[in-house]
LODOVEX-697201 format. One record per residue (C-alpha): x negated, y negated, z negated. Coordinates in steps of 0.05 Angstrom, whole numbers, plus 32768, in hexadecimal, padded with zeros to 4 digits. Example, Ala and Ser with C-alpha at 12.3 -4.5 7.8 and 13.67 -1.06 7.14 Angstrom:
BEGIN
> X, Y, Z
> 7F0A, 805A, 7F64;
> 7EEF, 8015, 7F71;
//
This chain:
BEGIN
> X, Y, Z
> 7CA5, 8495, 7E16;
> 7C9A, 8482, 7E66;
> 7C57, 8444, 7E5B;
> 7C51, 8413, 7E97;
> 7C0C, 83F8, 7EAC;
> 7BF7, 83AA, 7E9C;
> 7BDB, 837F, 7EE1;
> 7BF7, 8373, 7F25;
> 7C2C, 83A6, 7F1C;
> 7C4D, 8379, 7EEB;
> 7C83, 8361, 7F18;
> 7C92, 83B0, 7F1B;
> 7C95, 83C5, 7EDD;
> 7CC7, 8388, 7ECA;
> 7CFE, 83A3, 7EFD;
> 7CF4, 83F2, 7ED6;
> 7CFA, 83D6, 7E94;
> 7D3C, 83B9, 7EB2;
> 7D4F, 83E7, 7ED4;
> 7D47, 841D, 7E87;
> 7D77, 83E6, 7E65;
> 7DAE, 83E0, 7E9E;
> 7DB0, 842D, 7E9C;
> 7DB6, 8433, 7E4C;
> 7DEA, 840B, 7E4E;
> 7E10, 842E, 7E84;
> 7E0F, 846B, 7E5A;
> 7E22, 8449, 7E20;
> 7E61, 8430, 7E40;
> 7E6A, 8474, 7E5D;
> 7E67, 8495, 7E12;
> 7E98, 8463, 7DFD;
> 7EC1, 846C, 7E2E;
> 7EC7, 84B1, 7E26;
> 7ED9, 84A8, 7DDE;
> 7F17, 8483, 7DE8;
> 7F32, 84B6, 7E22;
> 7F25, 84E5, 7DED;
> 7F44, 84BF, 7DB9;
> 7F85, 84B6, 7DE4;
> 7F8A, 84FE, 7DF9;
> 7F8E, 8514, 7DAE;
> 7FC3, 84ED, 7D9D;
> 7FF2, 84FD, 7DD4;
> 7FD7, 8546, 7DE5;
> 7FBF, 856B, 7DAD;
> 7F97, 85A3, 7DC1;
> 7FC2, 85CB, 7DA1;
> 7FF3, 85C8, 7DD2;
> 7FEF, 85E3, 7E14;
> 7FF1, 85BB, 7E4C;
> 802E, 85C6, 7E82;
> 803A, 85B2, 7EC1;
> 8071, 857F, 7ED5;
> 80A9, 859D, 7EF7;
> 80EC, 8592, 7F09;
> 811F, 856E, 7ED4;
> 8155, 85A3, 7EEF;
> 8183, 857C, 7EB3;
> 81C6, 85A6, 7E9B;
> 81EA, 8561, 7EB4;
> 81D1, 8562, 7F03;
> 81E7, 85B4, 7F08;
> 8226, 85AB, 7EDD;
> 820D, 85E0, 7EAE;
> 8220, 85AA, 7E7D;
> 8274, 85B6, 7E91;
> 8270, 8604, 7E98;
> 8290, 8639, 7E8C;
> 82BB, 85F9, 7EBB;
> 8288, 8609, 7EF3;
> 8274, 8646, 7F27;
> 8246, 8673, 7F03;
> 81FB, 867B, 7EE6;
> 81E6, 86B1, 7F15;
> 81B2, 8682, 7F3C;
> 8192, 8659, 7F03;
> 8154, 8681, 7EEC;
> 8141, 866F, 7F38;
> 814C, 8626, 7F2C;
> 8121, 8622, 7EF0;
> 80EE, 8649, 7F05;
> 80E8, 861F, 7F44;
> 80FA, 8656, 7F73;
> 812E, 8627, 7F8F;
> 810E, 85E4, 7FAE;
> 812B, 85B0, 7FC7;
> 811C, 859F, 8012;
> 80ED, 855F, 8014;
> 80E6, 8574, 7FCB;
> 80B3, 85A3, 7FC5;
> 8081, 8581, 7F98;
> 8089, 8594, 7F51;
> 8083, 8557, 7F2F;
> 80B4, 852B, 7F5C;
> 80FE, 8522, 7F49;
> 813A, 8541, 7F57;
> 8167, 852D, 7F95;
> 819B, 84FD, 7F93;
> 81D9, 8514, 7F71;
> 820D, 84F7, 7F9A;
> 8201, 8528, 7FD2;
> 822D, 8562, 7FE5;
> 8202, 8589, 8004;
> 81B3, 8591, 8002;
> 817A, 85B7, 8030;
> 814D, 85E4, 8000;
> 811D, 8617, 7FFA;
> 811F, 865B, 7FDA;
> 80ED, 868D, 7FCC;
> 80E1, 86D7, 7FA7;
> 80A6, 86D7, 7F9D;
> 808F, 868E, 7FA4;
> 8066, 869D, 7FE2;
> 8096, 86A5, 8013;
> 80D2, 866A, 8020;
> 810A, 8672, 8046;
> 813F, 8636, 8049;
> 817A, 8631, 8029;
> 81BD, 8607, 801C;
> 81D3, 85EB, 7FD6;
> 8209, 85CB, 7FD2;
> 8246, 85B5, 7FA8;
> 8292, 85C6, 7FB0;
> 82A5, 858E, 7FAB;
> 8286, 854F, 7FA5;
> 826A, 852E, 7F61;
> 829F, 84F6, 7F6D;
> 82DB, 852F, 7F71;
> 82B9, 8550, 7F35;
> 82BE, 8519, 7F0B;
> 8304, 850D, 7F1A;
> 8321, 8551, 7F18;
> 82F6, 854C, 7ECB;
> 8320, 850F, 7EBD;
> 8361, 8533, 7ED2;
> 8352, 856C, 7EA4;
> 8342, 853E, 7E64;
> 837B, 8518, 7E7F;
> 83AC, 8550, 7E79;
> 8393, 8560, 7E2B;
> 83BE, 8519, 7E19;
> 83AE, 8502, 7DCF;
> 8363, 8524, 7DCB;
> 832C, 84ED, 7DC0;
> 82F6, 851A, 7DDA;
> 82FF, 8548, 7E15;
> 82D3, 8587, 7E1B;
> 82E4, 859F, 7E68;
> 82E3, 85E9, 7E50;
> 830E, 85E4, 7E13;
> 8348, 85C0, 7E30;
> 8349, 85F6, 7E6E;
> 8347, 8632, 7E39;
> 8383, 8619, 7E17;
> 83AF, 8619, 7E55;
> 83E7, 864E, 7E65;
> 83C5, 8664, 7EA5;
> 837B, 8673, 7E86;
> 839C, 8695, 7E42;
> 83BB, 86C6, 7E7E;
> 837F, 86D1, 7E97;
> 8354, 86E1, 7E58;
> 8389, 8716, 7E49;
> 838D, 872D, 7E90;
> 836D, 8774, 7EA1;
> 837F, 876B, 7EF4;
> 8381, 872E, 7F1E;
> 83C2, 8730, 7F35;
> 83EE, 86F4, 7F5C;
> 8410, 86D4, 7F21;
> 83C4, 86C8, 7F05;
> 83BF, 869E, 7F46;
> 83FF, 8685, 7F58;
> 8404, 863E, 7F62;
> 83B3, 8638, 7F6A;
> 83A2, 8603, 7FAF;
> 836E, 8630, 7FD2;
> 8388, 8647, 8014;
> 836A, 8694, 800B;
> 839C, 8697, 7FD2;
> 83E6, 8673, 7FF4;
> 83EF, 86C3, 800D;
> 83CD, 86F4, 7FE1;
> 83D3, 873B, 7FE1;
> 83BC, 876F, 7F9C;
> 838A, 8788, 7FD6;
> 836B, 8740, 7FDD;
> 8368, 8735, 7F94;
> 8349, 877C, 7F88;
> 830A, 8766, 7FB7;
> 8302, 8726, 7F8D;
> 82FB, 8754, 7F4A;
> 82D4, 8784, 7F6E;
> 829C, 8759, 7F93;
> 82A2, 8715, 7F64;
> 8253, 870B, 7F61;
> 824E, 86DF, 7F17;
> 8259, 872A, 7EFA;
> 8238, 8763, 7EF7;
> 8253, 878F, 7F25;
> 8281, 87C9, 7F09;
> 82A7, 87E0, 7F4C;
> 82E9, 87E4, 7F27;
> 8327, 87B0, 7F36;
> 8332, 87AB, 7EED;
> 8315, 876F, 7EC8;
> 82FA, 8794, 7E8E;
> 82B0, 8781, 7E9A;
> 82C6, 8735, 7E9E;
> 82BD, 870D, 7E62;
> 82E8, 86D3, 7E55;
> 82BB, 86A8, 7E70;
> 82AC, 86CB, 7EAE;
> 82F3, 86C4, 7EB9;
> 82F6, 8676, 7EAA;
> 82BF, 866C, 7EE2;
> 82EC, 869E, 7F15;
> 832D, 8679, 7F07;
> 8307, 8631, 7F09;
> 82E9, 8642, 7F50;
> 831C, 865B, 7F6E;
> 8342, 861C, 7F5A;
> 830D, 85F4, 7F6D;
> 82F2, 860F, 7FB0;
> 82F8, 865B, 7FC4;
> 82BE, 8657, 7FF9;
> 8286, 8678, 7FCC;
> 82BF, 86B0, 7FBF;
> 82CA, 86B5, 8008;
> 827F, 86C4, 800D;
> 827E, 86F3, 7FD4;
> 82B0, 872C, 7FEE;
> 82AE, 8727, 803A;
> 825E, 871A, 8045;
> 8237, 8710, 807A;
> 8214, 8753, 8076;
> 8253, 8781, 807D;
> 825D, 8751, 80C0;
> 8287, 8717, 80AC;
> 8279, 86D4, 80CB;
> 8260, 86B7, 808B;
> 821C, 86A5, 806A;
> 8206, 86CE, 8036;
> 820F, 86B1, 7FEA;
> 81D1, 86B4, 7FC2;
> 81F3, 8699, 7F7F;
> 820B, 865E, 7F51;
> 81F1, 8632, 7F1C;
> 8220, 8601, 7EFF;
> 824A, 85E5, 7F31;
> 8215, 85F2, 7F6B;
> 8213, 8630, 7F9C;
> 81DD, 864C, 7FBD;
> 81E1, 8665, 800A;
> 81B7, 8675, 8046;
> 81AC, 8630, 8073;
> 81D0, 8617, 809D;
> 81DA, 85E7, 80E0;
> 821E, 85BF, 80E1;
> 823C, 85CF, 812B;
> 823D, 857D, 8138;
> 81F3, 8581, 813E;
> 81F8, 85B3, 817C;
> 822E, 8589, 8195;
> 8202, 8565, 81CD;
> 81DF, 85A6, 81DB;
> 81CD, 85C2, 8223;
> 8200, 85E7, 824A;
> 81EB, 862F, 823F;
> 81E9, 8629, 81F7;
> 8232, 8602, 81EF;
> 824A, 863D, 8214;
> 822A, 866F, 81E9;
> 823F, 8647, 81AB;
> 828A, 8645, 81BB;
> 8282, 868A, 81D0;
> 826C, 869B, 8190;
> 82AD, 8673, 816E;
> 82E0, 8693, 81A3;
> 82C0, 86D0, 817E;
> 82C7, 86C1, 813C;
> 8313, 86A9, 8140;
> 8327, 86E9, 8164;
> 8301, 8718, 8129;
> 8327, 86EF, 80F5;
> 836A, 86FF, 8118;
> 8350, 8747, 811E;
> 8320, 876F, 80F0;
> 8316, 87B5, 80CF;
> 832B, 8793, 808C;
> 8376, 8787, 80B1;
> 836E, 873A, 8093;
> 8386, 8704, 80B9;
> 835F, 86C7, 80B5;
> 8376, 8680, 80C8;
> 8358, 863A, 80B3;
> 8380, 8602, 8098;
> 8355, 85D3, 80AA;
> 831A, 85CD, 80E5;
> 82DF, 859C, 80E5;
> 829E, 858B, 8107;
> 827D, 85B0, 80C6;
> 82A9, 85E6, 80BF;
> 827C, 8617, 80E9;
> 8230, 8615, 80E3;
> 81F6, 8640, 8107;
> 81B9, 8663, 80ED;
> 8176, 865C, 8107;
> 8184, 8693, 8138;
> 81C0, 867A, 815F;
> 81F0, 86A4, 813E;
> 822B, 8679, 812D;
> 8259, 8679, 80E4;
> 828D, 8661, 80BD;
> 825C, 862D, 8099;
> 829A, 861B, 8069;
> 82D0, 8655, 8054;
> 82F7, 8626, 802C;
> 832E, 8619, 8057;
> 8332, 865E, 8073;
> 8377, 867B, 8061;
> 8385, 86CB, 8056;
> 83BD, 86F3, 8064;
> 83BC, 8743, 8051;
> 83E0, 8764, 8090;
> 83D7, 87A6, 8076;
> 83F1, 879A, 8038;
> 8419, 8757, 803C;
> 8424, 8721, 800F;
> 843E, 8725, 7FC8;
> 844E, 86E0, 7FC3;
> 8469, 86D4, 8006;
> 8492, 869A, 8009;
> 84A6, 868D, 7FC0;
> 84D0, 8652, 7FBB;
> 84BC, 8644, 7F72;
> 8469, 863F, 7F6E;
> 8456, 8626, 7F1F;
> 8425, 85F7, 7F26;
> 83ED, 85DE, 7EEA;
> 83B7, 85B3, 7EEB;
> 8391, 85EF, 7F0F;
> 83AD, 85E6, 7F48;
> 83A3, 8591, 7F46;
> 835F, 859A, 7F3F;
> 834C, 8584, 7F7E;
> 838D, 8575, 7FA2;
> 83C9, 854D, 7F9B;
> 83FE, 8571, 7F70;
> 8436, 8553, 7F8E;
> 8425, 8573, 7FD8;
> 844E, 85B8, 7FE3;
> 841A, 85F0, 7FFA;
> 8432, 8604, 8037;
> 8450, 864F, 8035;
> 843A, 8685, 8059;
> 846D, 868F, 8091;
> 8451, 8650, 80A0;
> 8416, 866A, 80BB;
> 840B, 8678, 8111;
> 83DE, 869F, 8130;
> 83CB, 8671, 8159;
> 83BD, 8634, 812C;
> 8370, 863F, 8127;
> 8368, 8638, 816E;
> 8394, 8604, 8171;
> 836C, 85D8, 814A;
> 8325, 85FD, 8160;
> 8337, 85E0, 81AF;
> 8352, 85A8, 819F;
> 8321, 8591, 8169;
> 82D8, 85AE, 8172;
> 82D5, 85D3, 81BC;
> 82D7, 859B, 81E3;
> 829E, 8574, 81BE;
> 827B, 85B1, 81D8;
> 8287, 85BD, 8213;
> 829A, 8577, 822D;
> 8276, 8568, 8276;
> 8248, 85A1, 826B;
> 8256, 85CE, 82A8;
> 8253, 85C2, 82F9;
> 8297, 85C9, 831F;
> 82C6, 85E9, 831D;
> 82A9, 860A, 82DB;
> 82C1, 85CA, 82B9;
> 8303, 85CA, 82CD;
> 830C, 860D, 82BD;
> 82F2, 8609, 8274;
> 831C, 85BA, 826C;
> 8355, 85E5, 8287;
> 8359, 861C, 8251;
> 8346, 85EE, 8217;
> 837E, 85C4, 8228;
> 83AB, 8602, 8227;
> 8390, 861D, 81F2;
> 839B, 85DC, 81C5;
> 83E0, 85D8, 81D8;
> 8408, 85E0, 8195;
> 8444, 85E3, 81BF;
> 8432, 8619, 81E1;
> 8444, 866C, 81C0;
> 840F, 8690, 819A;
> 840A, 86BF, 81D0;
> 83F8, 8689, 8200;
> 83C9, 8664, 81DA;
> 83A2, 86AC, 81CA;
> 839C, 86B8, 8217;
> 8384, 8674, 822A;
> 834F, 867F, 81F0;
> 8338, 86BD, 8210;
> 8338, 86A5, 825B;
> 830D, 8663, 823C;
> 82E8, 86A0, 8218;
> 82D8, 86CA, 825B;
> 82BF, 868D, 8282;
> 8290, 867E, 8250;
> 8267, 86C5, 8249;
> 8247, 86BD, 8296;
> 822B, 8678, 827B;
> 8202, 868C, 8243;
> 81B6, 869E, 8250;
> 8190, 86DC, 8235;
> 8154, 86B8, 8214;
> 8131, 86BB, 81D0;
> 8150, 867F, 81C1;
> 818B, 86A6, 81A6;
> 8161, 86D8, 817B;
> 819E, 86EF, 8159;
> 81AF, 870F, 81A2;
> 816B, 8718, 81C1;
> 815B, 8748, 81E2;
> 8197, 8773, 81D5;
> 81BA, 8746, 8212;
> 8187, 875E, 8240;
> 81A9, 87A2, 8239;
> 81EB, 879F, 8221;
> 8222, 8782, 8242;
> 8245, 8772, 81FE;
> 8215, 8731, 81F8;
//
């Protein structure tokens, strides 16, 4: 017990003895306080159970695990969940999920959760085109009050092939939309069986290691959208122009990132040049590989191509790219009959006829390449009479009138004006410094 002295100090003393009852009663409050917080916690968090960590609500519905085996594959979700995979502008844990009416989205990806490196998700179609190729299927099961995606697909004639299928063969995909399958050759089909990445790998062209659903998800993509097939069995590592597929996870895929050519489209001159270089390039390997596949696109757009963080330019989306087996020809070629099921109306109009294969020129993806995406390149780029000379073979080279021959030519004249313009500089990493010594860069 603390005693205070009586006389003059009295004045003193009275502020202490104050000063001992303000600061009982803080602590009371405090105690109190505490009590309640304690209180609350017990009721809603039992010690009992473990506390965790808010994380991403990566919900069945917002991957479309909810409609598979209707979807791509599983081969990428442990990597979701575990929050290996991050959204760009995403990366706190406890925020939400991105909108869900994009088609595409920037994102992170990681081993070993140190290390990021970016990456691409994005949908094959968009949620819009999802829901109404859904509808179309329920539609097509007339009478049924409840529609389970899955269960009206499995009872069609096309999927009941499949299932008892041991070899993709052309039947299995007559009649589907996707432009790598209007021509296809046992050789082309083979590669899909072989390198189809939702599998384990077994090497063999036979389907034995497929299960049924395996097979739904194969047949639904390729119906769908063929691109993450296209990056499956001609990769980017055996030297294809294509970016490498990391995996699925509902209706998502999962590939390296990428920079729409639009964005480059006000670039300087030396890098225009080395960028439609780079295209010229790409076309001509497409007309003539190894592989003896020729490669034409149905369809060109600013998006189409895309370029890493190197420089080094690719075909950002494969699914208007078209195949034709010269070394082994095509087994459909030309058939005047093509059956037609609500496989191949997923996505497209069933009424349109698929154009046939002798359809197909040589020339048609330059065509639309100069006519279409080169000159928002190279437009007013160059000093005279550079410029005339590059406006001169673009205009030549976008003539549909003109042979296949002549079209090809102009392509490479445009081609050999361009290689003098582009600088050897670390700005192009994917060719620096080899193009200080080699005159093949």
């Amino acid at each position: 017990m603390e005693f205070f002295p009586l006389g003059d100090d009295l004045e003193m003393n009275s502020v202490r003895l104050m000063l001992l009852y303000y600061n009982g009663w803080l602590t009371l409050l405090q105690l109190v306080t505490l009590s309640c917080i304690s209180s609350t916690e017990s009721l809603t968090a039992p010690s009992s159970v473990p506390r965790v960590k808010s994380s991403y609500n990566f919900g069945r519905t917002f991957l479309g695990l909810d409609k598979c085996n209707a979807c791509i594959g599983t081969s990428i979700c442990k990597k979701f969940f575990k929050e290996e995979i991050r959204f760009d502008n995403w990366l706190a844990s406890h925020l939400k999920l991105p909108p869900d009416y994009f088609s595409t989205y920037p994102a992170n990806y990681s081993d070993d959760t140190k290390s990021w490196r970016p990456v691409e998700i994005s949908r094959l179609i968009s949620k819009y085109q999802h829901e109404l190729s859904d509808r179309r299927i329920c539609a097509s099961a007339s009478g049924s009050k409840t529609c389970s995606i899955e269960r009206v697909l499995r009872k069609t004639e096309r999927v009941k092939k499949w299932l008892k299928a041991k070899r993709l063969t052309p039947d299995l995909v007559q009649g589907l939309p996707s432009p790598m399958l209007r021509c296809p050759s046992q050789r082309l089909l083979d590669r899909i069986v072989r390198r189809y990445a939702e599998v384990a790998d077994a090497g063999s062209v036979f389907m034995d290691h497929f299960t049924d659903r395996d097979k739904l998800r194969l047949l639904y993509t390729l119906s769908i959208n063929a691109h993450p097939i296209m990056l499956q069995i001609f990769p980017g590592a055996e030297g294809w122009p294509l970016p490498r597929y990391l995996g699925s996870c509902g209706r998502f895929l999962v590939s390296t990132s990428t920079q729409p050519l639009e964005e480059f489209y006000s670039s300087p001159a030396d890098q225009a040049a080395d960028l439609a270089y780079q295209l010229l390039g790409i076309l001509d390997s497409l007309r003539n590989n190894d592989l003896n596949y020729f490669f034409y696109f149905t369809r060109i757009d600013a998006g189409t191509f895309g370029i890493f963080d190197n420089g080094h330019l690719f075909i950002r989306d494969a699914s208007t790219v078209g195949v034709i087996d010269k070394q082994r020809g095509s087994l459909t070629l030309d058939r005047q009959e093509e059956s037609k099921d609500i496989f191949s109306c997923l996505v497209l109009d069933c009424q349109s006829p698929f154009p046939s294969c002798s359809s197909v020129k040589e020339k048609q993806s330059w065509v639309m390449a100069c006519q279409q995406l080169l000159p928002q390149l190279l437009k007013e780029k160059f000093p005279q009479p550079i410029q005339e000379q590059i406006d001169s073979a673009l205009v030549l080279c976008g003539n549909s009138s003109l042979s296949d021959q002549e079209v090809i030519e102009a392509a490479s004249r445009l081609k050999a004006i361009l290689k003098p313009l582009r600088t050897c500089d670390p700005r192009y990493a994917y060719r620096y410094p080899d193009c200080k010594y080699s005159d093949r860069y």
